[in-house]
N, C-alpha and C positions, 0 to 999 in steps of 0.2 A: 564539523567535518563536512557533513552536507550542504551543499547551496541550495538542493532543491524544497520547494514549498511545505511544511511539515504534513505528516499524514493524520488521519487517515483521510483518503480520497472517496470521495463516489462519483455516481455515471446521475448526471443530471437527468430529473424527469420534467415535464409540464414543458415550462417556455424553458427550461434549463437543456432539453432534450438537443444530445449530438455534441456535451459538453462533461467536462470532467470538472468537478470540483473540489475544493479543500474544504474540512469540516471544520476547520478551523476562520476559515475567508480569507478570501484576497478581495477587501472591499475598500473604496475610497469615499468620502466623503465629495458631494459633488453639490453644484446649485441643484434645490430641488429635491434631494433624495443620497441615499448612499448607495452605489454600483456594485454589483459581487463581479469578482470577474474570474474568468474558469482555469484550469490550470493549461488547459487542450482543449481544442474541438477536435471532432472523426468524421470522416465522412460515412452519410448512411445513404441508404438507397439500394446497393451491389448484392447484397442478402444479409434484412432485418436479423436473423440466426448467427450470425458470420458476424455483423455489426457491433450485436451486441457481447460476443465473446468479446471481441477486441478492445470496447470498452471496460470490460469485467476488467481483463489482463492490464489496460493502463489504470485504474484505478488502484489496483493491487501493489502496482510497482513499489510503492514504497514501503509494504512491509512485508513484500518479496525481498527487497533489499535491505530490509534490517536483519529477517530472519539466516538469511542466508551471511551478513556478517556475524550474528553471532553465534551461529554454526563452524562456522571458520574458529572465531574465538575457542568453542569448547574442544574442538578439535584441535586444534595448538597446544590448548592446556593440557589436555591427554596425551599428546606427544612429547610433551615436555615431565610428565609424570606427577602433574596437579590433582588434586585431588578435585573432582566436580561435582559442587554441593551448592547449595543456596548461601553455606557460608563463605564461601571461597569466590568472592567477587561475581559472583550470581550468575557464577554458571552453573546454572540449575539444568542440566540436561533433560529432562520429561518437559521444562517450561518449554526451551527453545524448538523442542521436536513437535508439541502443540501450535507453538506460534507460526511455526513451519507450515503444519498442517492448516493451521486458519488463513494462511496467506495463499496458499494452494487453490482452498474452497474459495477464497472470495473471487481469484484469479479464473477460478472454470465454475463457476454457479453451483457450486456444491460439491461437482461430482472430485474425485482423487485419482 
């Protein structure tokens, strides 16, 4: 359903720094070596604080947008009068409201 890179993402440090990457890789094979390449760059400079949020928040996006689909999910199935359980197509509601809150913290550096 997604075209986008799979997750999870992080905010590049060292020589990676002012870069977003997949934990997964986006790497080629090249003469010499194999390349990582980033999903984004940000620009930094305007205010390191401010920078680094915005990194947090694009790193997160992807499981900003899982969690928030299958929040929609459980919420459909409870309007539809489903029972939501771990056996019922894994709408585990305590999961999805944790993964919620983990996509939250990675998006603002902890805080809620």
């Amino acid at each position: 359903m997604n075209k986008h890179t799979p997750a999870p993402w992080h905010v590049g440090i060292g020589n990676g720094e002012g870069s977003i990457f997949s934990d997964s890789g986006r790497t080629r094979l090249e003469d010499g070596g194999t390349t990582l390449y980033p999903i984004c760059s940000y620009n930094r400079g305007w205010n390191a604080d401010e920078d680094a949020a915005n990194a947090r928040l694009i790193a997160a996006a992807p499981e900003l947008l899982e969690a928030l689909i299958a929040l929609l999910n459980v919420e459909s199935a409870a309007l539809h009068g489903a029972r939501t359980s771990a056996a019922n197509d894994g709408l585990d509601v305590p999961y999805h409201f944790e993964a919620a809150r983990a996509a939250i913290a990675k998006a603002t550096g902890g805080a809620r």
